[in-house]
Every structure is written in structure tokens, then in C-alpha cells.
C-alpha positions in Angstrom: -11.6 20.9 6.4 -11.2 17.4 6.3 -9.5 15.6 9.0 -7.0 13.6 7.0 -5.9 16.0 3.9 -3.8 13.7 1.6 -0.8 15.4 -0.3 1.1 13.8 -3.6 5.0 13.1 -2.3 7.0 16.6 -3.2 10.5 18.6 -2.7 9.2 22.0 -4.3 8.3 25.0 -2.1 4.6 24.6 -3.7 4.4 21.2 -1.9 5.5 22.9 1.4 3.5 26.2 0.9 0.6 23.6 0.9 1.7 21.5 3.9 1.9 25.0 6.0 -1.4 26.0 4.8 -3.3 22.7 5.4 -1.9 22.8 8.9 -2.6 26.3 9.9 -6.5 25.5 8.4 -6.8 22.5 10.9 -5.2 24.5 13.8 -7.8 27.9 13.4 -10.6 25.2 12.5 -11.1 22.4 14.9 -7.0 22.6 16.6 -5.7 19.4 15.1 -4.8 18.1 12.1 -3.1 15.1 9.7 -1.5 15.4 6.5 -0.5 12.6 4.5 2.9 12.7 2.7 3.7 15.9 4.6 7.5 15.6 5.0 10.0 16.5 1.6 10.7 13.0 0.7 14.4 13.6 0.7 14.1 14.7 4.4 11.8 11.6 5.5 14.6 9.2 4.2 17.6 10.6 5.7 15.5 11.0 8.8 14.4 7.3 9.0 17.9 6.4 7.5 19.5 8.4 10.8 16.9 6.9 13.5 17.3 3.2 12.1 21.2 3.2 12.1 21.7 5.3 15.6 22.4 2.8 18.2 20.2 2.0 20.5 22.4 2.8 23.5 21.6 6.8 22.9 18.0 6.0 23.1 16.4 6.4 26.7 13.5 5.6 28.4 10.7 8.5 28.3 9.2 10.0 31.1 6.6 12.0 31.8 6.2 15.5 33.3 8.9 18.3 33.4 11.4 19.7 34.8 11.6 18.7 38.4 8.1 16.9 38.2 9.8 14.5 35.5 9.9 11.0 36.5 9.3 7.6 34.5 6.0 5.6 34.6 5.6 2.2 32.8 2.3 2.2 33.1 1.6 5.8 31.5 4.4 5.0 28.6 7.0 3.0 27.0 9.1 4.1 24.5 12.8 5.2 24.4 13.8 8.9 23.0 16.6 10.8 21.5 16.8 14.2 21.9 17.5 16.3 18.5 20.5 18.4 18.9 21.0 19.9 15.1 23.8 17.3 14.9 24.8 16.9 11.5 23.3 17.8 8.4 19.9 15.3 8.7 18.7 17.2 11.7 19.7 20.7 11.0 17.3 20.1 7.8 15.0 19.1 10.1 14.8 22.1 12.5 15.2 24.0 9.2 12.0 23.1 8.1 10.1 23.1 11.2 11.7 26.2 11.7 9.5 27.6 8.5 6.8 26.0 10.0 6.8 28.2 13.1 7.4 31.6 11.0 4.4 30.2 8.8 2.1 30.1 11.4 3.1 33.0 13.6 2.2 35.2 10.9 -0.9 33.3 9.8 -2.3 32.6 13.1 -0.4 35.1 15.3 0.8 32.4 18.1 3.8 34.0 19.5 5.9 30.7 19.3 9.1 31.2 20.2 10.9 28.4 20.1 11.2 24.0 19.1 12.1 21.4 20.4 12.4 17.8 19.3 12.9 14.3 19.8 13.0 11.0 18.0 10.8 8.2 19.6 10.9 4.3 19.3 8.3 2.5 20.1 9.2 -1.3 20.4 6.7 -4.0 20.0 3.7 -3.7 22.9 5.2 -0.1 23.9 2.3 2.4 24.4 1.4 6.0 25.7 -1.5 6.7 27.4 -3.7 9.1 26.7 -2.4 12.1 27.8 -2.1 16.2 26.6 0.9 17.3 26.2 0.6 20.8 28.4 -2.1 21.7 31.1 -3.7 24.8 30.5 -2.4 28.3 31.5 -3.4 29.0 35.2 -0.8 32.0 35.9 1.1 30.0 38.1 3.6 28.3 36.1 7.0 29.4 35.0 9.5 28.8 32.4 8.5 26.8 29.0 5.1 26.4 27.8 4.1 24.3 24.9 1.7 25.6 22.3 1.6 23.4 19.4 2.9 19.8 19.7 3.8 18.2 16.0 4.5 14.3 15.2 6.1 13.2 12.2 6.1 9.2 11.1 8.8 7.4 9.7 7.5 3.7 8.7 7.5 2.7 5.3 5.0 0.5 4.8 2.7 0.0 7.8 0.0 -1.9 7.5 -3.4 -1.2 9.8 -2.5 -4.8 10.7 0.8 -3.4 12.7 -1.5 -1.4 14.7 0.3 1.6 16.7 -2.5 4.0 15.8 -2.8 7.6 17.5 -5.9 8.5 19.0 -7.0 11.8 18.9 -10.0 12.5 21.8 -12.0 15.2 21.8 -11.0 17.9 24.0 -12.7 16.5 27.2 -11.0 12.9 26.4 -14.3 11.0 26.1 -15.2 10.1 22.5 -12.1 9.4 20.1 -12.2 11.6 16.7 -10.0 9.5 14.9 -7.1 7.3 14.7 -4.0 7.9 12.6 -1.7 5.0 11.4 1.4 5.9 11.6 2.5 5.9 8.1 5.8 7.1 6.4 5.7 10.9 5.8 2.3 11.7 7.7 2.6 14.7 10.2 0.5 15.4 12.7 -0.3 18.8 14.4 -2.3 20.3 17.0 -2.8 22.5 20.4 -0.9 20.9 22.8 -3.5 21.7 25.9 -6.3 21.3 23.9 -6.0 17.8 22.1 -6.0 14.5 24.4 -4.2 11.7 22.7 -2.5 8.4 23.0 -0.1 6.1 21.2 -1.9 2.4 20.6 0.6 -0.7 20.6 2.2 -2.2 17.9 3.6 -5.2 16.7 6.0 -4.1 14.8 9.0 -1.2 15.7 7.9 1.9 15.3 9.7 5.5 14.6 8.3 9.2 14.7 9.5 12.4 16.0 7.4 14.5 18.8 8.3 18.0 18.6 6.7 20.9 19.9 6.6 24.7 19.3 6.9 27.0 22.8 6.0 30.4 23.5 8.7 32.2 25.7 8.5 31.6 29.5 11.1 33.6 30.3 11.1 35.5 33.9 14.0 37.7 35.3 15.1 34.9 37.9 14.1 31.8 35.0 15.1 31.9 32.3 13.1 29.7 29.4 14.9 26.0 30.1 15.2 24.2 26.6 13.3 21.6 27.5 
């Protein structure tokens, strides 16, 4: 299983039968994967169309951490998010299709996910994340939501290597990168969420994706499972 699998553009449900197959193969393999040309190419442009045109003022600053541990750090990253709500028809596709995602690999990988979430990022010129994973590991201390499998979809027509804004996938103890992904239109990129360190390079050049990730339920009589 190759790291990068590259996929023609498509709409059909062969092209997305594929898609869900090459990601559940990188996931049971080695717990990452990239796909090129991943995203319906009807969906990509209404999503890039929707995150250029929304104004900027609904964007706001990330932070990192959860819940009452979330706070913002400059030095860890700098982009600006929006929340995806299923606000008109763009996004409820989206969550559609993720949401086919999730039923593809519960039954081929029997992963218990529960539930997505998902936001839009912008990464302005010089913005970076560093590198990071995007849920510690189990411990049987925490409550509520847990992240599973995190997912990042690109929406940049025509990047060039030059424009930089790479993500680097570590191996699992952070030390030697496996491989950098330019953030080209289409390309989706999923993977364990506790077991893949990664970070977001800088760019010169604005940059668009969306970070989701799939959540098994954290439920508890006196918690109930936040959304986020």
C-alpha cells in the first residue's frame, strides 16, 4: 500500500467506493493515508467556492486543547477556523459524504465511531501548526469525546511545491518525518488521530482545508458526549 494512492477526478459511486477502500487499506496497514483527487469534484468546488466567499469576520483564531483545557497559543498555531454547522446545502453534502465514510469504515474495520465533526481552516501567509497529535492516548481517566480518526481535506487549486504549506506526517514517536503532503485541491488525508504526529509547514500563499475528525461515544451518565 503506497503512501500517496492517486485517483482520476470522479462523481460516480465507483469513484467513492474506491476512495473508502483506499482509506480503510492505509488505516488497517500502517494508520495513515493520502489520496489524491479524493473529493467528488462537484463537492470540492462548492466547498472552496463557500470557504473563499465567507467573510472573514466568522473565522476565528484556533486553539489548542479541549474543552476547559482550550486556550490559544501563537507559538503552537496560527490559523483561523469556522466551525461546520450543516448550514446550507454545500455542507450538508459534506457531512453526507463523510457520513458514508464513517459507515464504510465501521463495518470494514469495526471502529465504533460514533460521531463527526468538522471545521474549515485558513491558513494565511507564514501561519503554521506545530507538530502535534490530535488525541493523547486512552488512559481511563478521561471523559466525554474522544477522537479516533482525524481527516483533512485540501481546497487549493493549483499549488505549487513552491507555495510550500506541506503536512508532515512523523512516525509515531515524532522523530523521523514519513512524508510530506502538499496541499493540493481534492487530496484527503486520513489517519489515527493518537497515533500519527503531524504538523502544518508555512506557506506563502492562503491556504484552505477542512480538519474533521470521527469520535467514538464518551458518553457517561453525569456527561454527556459535548460536540466538540
Amino acid at each position: 500500500m503506497g503512501a500517496l494512492d492517486m485517483l482520476p477526478p470522479g462523481d460516480g459511486p465507483g469513484h467513492e467506493l474506491s476512495v473508502f477502500e483506499q482509506i480503510a487499506l492505509g488505516l488497517q496497514h500502517q494508520g495513515w493515508v493520502v489520496v489524491a483527487n479524493a473529493l467528488p469534484s462537484g463537492l470540492a468546488a462548492d466547498l472552496f467556492a463557500q470557504v473563499r466567499t465567507d467573510s472573514e469576520c466568522r473565522f476565528a483564531l484556533a486553539g489548542v486543547g479541549r474543552s476547559s483545557d482550550h486556550v490559544l497559543n501563537r507559538f503552537i498555531r496560527r490559523d483561523r477556523i469556522r466551525w461546520i454547522e450543516g448550514t446550507g446545502e454545500t455542507e450538508q453534502q459534506w457531512l453526507a459524504w463523510c457520513g458514508r465514510l464513517q459507515t464504510f469504515l465501521n463495518r470494514q474495520l469495526f471502529l465504533g465511531l460514533f460521531s463527526f465533526e468538522s471545521h474549515f481552516a485558513h491558513y494565511q501567509p507564514g501561519d503554521f501548526y506545530k507538530k502535534h497529535v490530535d488525541a493523547f492516548r486512552p488512559d481511563g481517566s478521561e471523559r466525554g469525546a474522544r477522537r479516533v480518526v482525524s481527516l483533512v481535506t485540501y481546497l487549493n487549486p493549483g499549488w505549487q511545491l513552491a507555495d510550500g504549506g506541506e503536512l508532515v506526517v512523523y512516525d509515531v514517536d515524532g522523530d523521523a518525518a514519513l512524508q510530506k503532503v502538499m496541499p493540493a485541491y481534492g487530496t484527503v488525508v486520513v489517519f489515527l488521530s493518537t497515533e500519527v504526529p503531524h504538523e502544518v509547514l508555512p506557506s506563502t500563499r492562503d491556504r484552505y482545508s477542512i480538519a474533521g475528525w470521527f469520535r467514538v461515544n464518551g458518553s457517561v451518565a453525569d456527561r454527556p458526549d459535548p460536540p466538540r
